[in-house]
C-alpha positions, 0 to 999 in steps of 0.5 A: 082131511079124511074122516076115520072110524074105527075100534081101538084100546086107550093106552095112555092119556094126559091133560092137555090145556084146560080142557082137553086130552092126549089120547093115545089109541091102539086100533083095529085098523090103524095101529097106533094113533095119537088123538086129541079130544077136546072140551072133555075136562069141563066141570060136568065131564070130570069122569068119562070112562071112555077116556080110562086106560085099556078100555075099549071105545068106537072112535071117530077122528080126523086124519090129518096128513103131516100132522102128530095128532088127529082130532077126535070127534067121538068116543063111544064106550064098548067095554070098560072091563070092569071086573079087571077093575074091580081086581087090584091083580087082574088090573095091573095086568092090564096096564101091563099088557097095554104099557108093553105094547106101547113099548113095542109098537110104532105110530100109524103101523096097522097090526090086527093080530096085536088088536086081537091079542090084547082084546083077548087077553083083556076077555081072558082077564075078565073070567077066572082065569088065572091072571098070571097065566093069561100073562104068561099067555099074552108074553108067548103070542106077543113074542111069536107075532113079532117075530122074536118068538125063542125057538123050543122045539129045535136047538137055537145052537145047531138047529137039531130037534129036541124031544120032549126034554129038559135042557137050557135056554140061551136069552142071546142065541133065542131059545133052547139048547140041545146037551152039544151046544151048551157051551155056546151060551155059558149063562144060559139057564136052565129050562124044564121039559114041562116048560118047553112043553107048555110054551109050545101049546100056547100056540097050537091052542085057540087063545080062550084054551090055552088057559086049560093045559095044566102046569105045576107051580115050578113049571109056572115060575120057571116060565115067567122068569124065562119069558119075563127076561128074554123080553126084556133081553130081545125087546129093550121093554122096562115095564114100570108095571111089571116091576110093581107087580114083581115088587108086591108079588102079585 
């Protein structure tokens, strides 16, 4: 039995027993993990933001071999993002970050730039910036960690490169379309230069200025249909959050 400590992000919980938690934890160093904690539900301990959604603990637990759960032995709170908090929209962004990388990830599989891309994200939340911007943000990385990143700069139909212009994007070819391969993908839709060019600096920039580059509102919505449908086209992802935040129009 092998005594671990670590950094990690809570992403779920449930009551477990009288007394004791579910936690699911993603950390710097062990990717998602499935703990227990405890004794923690007693009538002195009703509240422990420790133990709240996406906030960020050092935890200590024991690492059980052939084990679905370690036991957690410690959690002590880093940050509890409480201005996230104290915004209805900045908070359902979180949930939406951390739900979809729930749905994305897989036990005990370590992935620092995950780790740091949500850590990130919740920073970026934490400013001014703009919410849905940071989402958009986090999609885009998310996307190009993974591996599922849509090709912008090339034809995904034929490979030859696009300059700086407007054309369609193909969901099922993953990525855009030069003006000879649109009829490869009838469906596919369309996608403005601005768009491209935004997807495009999301990755060449540092993460804390890439909410600088200036977009139009139409670039903006052109670029959370995109992104929103090809994850969901590409990764299988039902976000009950997102679909909650689309409903309200958040």
């Amino acid at each position: 039995m092998a005594i671990q400590k670590t950094a990690g992000f809570i992403l779920k919980k449930r009551e477990l027993r009288e007394t004791s938690l579910v936690l699911i934890i993603y950390t710097r160093d062990f990717g998602k993990i499935r703990t227990v904690v405890k004794g923690v539900r007693s009538p002195e301990n009703l509240f422990r933001s420790s133990y709240e959604l996406f906030a960020l603990d050092e935890v200590v637990f024991y690492e059980k071999k052939k084990k679905d759960f370690f036991t957690l032995s410690q959690c002590e709170l880093v940050d509890f993002f409480p201005r996230i908090r104290a915004d209805f929209e900045r908070l359902l962004y979180a949930l939406y970050f951390i739900e979809t990388l729930d749905a994305v990830t897989v036990f005990d599989d370590a992935n620092k730039a995950l780790y740091e891309l949500l850590q990130n994200s919740l920073s970026l939340l934490s400013t001014k910036a703009s919410a849905k911007r940071t989402a958009r943000i986090f999609e885009v990385r998310l996307l190009n960690i993974l591996g599922f990143m849509p090709t912008v700069n090339a034809c995904a139909g034929c490979g030859s490169r696009i300059a700086n212009s407007s054309g369609r994007f193909s969901f099922s070819l993953g990525g855009v379309l030069c003006k000879g391969c649109f009829e490869k993908d009838r469906r596919a839709s369309s996608i403005t230069a601005g768009t491209i060019n935004f997807i495009s600096k999301i990755l060449e920039l540092p993460h804390e200025k890439a909410t600088r580059i200036k977009v139009s509102n139409a670039v903006g919505r052109e670029l959370e249909r995109i992104l929103k449908n090809f994850l969901r086209y590409h990764m299988d992802t039902k976000s009950k959050t997102l679909n909650f935040i689309e409903k309200i129009g958040v």
